[in-house]
C-alpha positions as CSV (number, residue, x, y, z in Angstrom):
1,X,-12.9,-32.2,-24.1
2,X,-15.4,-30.3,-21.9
3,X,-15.3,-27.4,-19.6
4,X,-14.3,-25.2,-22.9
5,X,-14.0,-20.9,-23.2
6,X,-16.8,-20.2,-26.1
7,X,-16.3,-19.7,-29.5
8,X,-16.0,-15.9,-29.4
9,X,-12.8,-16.1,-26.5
10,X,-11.1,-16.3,-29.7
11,X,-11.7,-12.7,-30.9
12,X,-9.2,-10.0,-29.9
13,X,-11.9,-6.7,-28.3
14,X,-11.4,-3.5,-31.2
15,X,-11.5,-0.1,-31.4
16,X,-12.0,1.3,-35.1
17,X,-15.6,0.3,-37.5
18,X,-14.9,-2.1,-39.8
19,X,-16.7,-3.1,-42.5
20,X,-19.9,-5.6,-41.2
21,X,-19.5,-9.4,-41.7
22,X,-21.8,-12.1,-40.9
23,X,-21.6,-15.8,-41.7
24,X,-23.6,-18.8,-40.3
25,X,-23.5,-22.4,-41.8
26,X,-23.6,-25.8,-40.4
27,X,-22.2,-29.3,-41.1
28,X,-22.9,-32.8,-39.7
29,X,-19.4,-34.9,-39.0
30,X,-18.4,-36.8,-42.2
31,X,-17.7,-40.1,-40.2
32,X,-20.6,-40.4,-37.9
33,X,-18.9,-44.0,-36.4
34,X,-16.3,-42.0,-35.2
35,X,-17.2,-41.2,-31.7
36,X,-14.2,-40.8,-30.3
37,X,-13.1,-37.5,-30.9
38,X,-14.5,-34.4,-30.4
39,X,-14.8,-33.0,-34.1
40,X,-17.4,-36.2,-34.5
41,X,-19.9,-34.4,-34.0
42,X,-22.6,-31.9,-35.4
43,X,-21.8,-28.6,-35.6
44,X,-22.7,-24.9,-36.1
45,X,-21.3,-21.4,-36.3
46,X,-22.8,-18.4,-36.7
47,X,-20.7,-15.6,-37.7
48,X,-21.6,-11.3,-37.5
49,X,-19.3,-8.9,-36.2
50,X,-19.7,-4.6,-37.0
51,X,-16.5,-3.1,-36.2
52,X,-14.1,-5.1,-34.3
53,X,-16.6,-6.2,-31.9
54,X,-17.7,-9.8,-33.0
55,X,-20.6,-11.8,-31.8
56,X,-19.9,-15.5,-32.7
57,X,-22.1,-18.5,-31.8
58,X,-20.1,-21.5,-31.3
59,X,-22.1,-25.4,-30.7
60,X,-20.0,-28.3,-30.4
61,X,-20.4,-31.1,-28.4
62,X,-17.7,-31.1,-26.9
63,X,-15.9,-27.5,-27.6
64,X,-12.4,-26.9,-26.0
65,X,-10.4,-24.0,-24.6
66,X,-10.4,-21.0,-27.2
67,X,-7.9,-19.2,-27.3
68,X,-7.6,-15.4,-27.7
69,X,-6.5,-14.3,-31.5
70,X,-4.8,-11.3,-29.5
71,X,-1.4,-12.6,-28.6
72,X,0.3,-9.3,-29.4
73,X,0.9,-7.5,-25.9
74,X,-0.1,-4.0,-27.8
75,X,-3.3,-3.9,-30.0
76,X,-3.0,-4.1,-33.4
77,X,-4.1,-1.4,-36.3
78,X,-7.6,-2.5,-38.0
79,X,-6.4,-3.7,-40.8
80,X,-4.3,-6.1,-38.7
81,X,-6.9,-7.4,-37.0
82,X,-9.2,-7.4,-40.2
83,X,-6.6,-9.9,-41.6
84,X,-6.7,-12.1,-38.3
85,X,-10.6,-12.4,-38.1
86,X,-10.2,-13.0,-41.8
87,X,-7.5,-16.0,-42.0
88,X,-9.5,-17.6,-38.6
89,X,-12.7,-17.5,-40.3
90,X,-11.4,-19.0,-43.7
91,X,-9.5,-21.8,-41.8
92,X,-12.5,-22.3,-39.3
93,X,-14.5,-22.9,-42.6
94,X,-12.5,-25.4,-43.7
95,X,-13.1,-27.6,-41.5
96,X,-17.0,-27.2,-41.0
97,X,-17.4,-27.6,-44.6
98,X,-14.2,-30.4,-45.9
99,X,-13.6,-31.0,-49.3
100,X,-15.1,-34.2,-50.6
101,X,-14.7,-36.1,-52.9
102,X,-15.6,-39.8,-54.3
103,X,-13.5,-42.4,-52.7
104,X,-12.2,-43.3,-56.6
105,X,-11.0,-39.6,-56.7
106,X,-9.2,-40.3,-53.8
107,X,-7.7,-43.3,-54.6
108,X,-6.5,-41.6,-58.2
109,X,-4.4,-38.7,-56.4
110,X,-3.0,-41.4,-54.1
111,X,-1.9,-43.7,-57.5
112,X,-0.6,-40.1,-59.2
113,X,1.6,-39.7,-56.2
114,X,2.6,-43.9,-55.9
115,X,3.4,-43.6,-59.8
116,X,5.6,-40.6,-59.3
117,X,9.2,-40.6,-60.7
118,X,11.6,-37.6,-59.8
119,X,11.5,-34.6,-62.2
120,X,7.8,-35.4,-63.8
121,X,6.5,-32.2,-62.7
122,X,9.6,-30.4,-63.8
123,X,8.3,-26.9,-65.1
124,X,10.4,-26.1,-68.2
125,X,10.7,-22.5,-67.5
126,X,13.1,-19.7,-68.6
127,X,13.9,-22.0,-71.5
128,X,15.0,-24.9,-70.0
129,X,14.0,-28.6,-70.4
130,X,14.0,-31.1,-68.4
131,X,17.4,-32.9,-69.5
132,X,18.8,-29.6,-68.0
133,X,17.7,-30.8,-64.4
134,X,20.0,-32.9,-62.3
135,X,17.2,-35.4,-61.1
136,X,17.6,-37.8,-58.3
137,X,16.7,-41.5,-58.5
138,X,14.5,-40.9,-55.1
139,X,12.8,-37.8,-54.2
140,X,14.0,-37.3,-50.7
141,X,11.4,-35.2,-47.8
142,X,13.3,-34.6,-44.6
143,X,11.5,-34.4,-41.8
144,X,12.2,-31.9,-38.7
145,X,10.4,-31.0,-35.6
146,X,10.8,-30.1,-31.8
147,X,10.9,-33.0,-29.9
148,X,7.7,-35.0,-28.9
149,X,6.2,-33.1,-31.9
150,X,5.2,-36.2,-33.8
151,X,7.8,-37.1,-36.6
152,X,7.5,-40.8,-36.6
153,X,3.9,-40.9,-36.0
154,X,3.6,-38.8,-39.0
155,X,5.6,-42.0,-41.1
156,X,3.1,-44.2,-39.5
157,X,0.3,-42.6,-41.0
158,X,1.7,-41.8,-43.8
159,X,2.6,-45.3,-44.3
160,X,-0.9,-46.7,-44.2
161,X,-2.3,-44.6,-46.4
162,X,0.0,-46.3,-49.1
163,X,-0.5,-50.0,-47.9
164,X,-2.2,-52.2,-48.7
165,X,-2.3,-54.4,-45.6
166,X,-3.9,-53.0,-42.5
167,X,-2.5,-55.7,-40.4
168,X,1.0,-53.9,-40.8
169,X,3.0,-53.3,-37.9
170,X,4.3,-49.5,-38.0
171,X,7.5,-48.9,-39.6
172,X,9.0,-46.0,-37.2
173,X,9.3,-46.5,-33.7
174,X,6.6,-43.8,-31.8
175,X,8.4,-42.4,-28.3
176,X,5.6,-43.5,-25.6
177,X,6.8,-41.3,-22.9
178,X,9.5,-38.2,-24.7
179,X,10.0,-37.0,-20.9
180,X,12.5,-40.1,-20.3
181,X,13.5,-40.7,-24.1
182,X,15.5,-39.1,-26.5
183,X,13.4,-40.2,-28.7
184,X,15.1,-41.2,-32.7
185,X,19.1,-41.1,-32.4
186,X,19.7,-42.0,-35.7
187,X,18.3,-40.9,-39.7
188,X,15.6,-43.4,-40.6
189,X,14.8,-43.4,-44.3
190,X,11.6,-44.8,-45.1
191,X,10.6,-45.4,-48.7
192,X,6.7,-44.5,-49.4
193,X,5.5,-47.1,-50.8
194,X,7.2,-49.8,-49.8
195,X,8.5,-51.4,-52.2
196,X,9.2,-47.8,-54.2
197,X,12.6,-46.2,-55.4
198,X,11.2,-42.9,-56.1
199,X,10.3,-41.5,-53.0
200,X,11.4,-41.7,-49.6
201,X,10.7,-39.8,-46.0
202,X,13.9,-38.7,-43.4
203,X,12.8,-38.9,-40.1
204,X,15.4,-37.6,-37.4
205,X,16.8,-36.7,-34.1
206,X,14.2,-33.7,-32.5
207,X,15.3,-30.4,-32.5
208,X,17.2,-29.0,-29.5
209,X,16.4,-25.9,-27.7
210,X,19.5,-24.8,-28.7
211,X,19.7,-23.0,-31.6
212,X,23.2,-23.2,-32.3
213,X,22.6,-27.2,-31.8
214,X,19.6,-27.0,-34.9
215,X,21.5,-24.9,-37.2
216,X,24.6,-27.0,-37.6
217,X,22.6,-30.3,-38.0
218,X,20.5,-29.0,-40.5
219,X,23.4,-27.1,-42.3
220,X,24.8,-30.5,-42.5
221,X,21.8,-32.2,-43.9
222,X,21.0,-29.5,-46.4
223,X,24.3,-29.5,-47.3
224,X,25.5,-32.6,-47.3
225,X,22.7,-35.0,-47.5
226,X,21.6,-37.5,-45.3
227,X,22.1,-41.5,-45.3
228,X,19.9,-44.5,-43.6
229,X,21.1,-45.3,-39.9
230,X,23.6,-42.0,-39.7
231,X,24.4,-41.1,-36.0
232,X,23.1,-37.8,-34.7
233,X,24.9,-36.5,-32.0
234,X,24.6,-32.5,-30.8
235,X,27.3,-30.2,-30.2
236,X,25.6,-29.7,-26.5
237,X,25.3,-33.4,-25.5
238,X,26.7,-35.0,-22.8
239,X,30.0,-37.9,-22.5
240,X,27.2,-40.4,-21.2
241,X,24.1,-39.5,-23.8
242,X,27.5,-39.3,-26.6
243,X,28.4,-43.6,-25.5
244,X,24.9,-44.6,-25.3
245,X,24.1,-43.6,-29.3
246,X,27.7,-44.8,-29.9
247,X,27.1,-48.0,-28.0
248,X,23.8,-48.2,-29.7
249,X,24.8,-47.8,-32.8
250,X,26.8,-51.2,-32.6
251,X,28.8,-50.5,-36.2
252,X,30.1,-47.2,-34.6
253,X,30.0,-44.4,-37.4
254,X,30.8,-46.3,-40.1
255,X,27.5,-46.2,-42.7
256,X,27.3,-47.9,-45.5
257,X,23.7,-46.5,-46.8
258,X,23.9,-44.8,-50.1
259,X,23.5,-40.7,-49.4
260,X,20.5,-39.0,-50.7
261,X,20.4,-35.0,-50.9
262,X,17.5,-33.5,-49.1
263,X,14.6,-32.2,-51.9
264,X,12.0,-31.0,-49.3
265,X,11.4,-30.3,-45.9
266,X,8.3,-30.9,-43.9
267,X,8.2,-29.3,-40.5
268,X,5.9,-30.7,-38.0
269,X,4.8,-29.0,-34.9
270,X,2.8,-29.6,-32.3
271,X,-0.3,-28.2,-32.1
272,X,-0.9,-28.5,-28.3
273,X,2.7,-27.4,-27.5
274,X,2.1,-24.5,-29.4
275,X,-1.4,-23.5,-28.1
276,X,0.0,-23.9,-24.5
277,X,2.9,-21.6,-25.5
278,X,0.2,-19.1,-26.3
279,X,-1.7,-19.4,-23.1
280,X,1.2,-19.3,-21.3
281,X,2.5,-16.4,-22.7
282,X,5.5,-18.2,-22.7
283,X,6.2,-17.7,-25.5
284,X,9.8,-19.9,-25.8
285,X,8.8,-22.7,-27.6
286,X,6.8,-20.6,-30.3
287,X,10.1,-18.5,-31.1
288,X,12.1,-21.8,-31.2
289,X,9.6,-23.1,-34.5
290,X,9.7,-19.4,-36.0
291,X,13.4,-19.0,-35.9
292,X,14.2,-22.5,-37.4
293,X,11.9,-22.5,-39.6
294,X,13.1,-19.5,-40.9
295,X,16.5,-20.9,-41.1
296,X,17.9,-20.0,-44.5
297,X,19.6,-23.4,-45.2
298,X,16.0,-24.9,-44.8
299,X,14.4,-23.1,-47.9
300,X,14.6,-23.5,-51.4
301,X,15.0,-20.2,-52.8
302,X,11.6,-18.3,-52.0
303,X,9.9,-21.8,-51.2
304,X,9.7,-22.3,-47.3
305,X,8.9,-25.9,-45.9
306,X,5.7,-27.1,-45.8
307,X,4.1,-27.5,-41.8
308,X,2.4,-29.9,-40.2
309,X,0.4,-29.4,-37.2
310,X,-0.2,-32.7,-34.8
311,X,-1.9,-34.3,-32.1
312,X,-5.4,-31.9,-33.1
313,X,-7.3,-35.0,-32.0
314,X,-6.9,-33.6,-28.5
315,X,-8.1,-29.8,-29.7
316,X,-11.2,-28.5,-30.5
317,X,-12.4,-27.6,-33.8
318,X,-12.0,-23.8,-33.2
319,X,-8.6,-24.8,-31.3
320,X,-7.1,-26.0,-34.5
321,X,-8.2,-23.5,-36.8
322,X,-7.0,-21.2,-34.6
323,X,-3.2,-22.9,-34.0
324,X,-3.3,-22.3,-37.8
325,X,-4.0,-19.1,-38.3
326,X,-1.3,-17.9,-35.5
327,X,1.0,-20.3,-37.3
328,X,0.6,-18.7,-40.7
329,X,0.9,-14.9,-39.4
330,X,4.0,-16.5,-37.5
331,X,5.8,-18.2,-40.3
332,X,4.7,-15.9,-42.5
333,X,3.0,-18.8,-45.1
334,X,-0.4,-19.1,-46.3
335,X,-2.2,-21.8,-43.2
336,X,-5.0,-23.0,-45.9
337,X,-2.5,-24.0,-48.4
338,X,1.1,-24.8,-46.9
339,X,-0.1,-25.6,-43.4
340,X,-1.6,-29.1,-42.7
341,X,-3.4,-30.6,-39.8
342,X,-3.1,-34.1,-40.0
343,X,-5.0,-35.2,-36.2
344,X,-5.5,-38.7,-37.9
345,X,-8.6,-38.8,-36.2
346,X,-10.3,-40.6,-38.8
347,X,-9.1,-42.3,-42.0
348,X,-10.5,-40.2,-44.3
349,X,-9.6,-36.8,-43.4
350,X,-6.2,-38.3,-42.7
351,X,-5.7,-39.6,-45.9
352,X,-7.0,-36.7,-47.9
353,X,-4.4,-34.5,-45.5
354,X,-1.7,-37.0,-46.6
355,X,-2.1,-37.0,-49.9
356,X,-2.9,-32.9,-50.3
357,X,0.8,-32.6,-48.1
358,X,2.6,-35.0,-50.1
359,X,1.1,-33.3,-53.3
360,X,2.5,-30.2,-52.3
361,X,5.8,-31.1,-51.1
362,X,6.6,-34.0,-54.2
363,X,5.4,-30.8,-56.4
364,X,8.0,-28.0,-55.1
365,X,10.7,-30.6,-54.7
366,X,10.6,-31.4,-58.5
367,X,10.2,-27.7,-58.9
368,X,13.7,-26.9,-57.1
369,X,15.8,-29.7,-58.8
370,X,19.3,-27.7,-59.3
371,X,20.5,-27.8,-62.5
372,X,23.1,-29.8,-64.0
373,X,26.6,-29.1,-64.0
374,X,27.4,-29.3,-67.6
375,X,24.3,-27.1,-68.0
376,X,25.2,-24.2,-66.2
377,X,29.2,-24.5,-67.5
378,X,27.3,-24.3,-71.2
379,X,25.3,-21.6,-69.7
């Protein structure tokens, strides 16, 4: 991607001294026979700002638009924008210098999470145990995202990291054009691995840009768990879009997959939908993420879903880790540790994105198991 805004477009203009900063460090692409996306490349940054008025240098082969951190129409206090230069930085960082790690270290956290059963990472808290748990024979992640935002490519990949086969054809059927599909009609359950009974993936019908439309599905789902080839039909659809998922489903509503309650949610986003939203200033399709992900039916307690961010092998490095940082301020969640961009650019980052999501979400499922009923009637 050429033609880009440098590095330092990012930074919002200030008006208060701030504390001086400088930071400069460089990094060479971990997979140099990738050439096919614009992260596989050398890079280098070079950090100093007094005040609030930065001075970045920026070099990337090919560097894409940047986008202003600024997307408040009024200016923000210093401390504010302290924060923001802050949170850009440390995610901007992470991706010049990557964790790594031997492949073998790899290949143990993805055998910790293929060996998982429900409830082993149970804490046993507040004097409980883990008998007191009502555990699930599957863990179940539900997956939800706007439409075109990359749901079943994100079973894909997930998939292949856990096979063993890379002749396999995908599992979950990828929308080629979303402007003339409505893309997944029907709850697809997809058990990761293959051939496990412990953990298993939801993908589902895109959200609506209807609000009303996303809160009562998800109500539903939360609330009443979700089964393998279930119908999902809106409130707002039409007679005709009503017969054709009727007609489709050829056994009408009638299921007989066993019902599994949701443990997890992962909500993916699009990462150039949402930087496009911030250029635009229009700012719809940002509000429509903030105010479903903030949907209380979607949270477990005080533990909001974890995001994933798509389709970065179209941005720029800077692009990315700036879609993050809005993202995190937005959400209000923490965008190095609860926010994941999986581009799937290469196999490695991709699997070591995989694995670090799937970590975290296996983790705080098996932390929110409800208690039993007998339990709490002894309680």
């Amino acid at each position: 991607m050429g033609g880009g805004r440098r590095g330092s477009d990012h930074l919002p203009p200030g008006t208060s001294p701030l504390n001086s900063l400088s930071l400069s460090f460089s990094a060479e692409s971990a997979d140099e026979a990738d050439t096919s996306s614009s992260s596989s490349s050398d890079l280098s940054f070079s950090f100093s700002f007094s005040g609030l008025s930065p001075s970045v240098s920026y070099s990337e082969t090919n560097p894409g638009d940047h986008p202003n951190l600024a997307t408040d129409p009024e200016p923000a206090d210093d401390e504010s924008q302290r924060r923001r230069y802050n949170t850009y930085f440390e995610v901007l960082a992470s991706y010049v210098t990557p964790p790594r790690m031997p492949p073998h270290v790899l290949q143990a956290a993805k055998n910790i999470i293929a060996r998982h059963r429900p409830g082993d990472w149970i804490e046993q808290v507040g004097g409980t145990k883990g008998s007191d748990y009502d555990i699930p024979e599957t863990t179940t992640l539900l997956l939800v995202g706007p439409r075109g935002s990359g749901k079943s490519t994100l079973v894909n990949r997930i998939t292949r990291v856990f096979q063993a086969d890379p002749f396999a054809p995908d599992r979950a059927q990828v929308s080629y054009n979303v402007s003339v599909t409505e893309g997944s009609c029907f709850l697809q359950e997809y058990m990761i691995p293959r051939n496990s009974k412990s953990l298993c993936v939801y993908d589902t019908r895109s959200l609506s840009t209807l609000s009303s439309d996303n809160f009562k599905l998800l109500q539903h789902w939360m609330m009443q768990g979700v089964s393998h080839r279930q119908m999902v039909i809106r409130g707002s659809d039409d007679v005709v879009t009503r017969k054709r998922i009727k007609d489709t489903a050829q056994q009408g509503q009638f299921c007989p997959c066993q019902k599994r309650m949701v443990n997890f949610v992962i909500f993916v986003v699009d990462g150039i939908s949402v930087l496009k939203s911030i250029d635009d200033k229009d700012m719809q399709y940002n509000d429509m993420i903030a105010e479903t992900f903030n949907y209380p039916f979607l949270s477990f307690r005080d533990n909001k879903p974890v995001v994933v961010v798509t389709h970065g092998d179209q941005l720029s490095l800077s692009d990315r880790a700036h879609i993050r940082a809005y993202l995190g301020e937005l959400l209000g969640i923490p965008p190095l540790t609860q926010i994941f961009d999986i581009p799937g650019r290469n196999e490695y980052d991709t699997e070591l994105a995989i694995v670090d999501m799937l970590r975290y979400s296996i983790e705080h499922a098996d932390r929110n198991l409800p208690f039993k009923h007998n339990f709490l009637l002894e309680v």
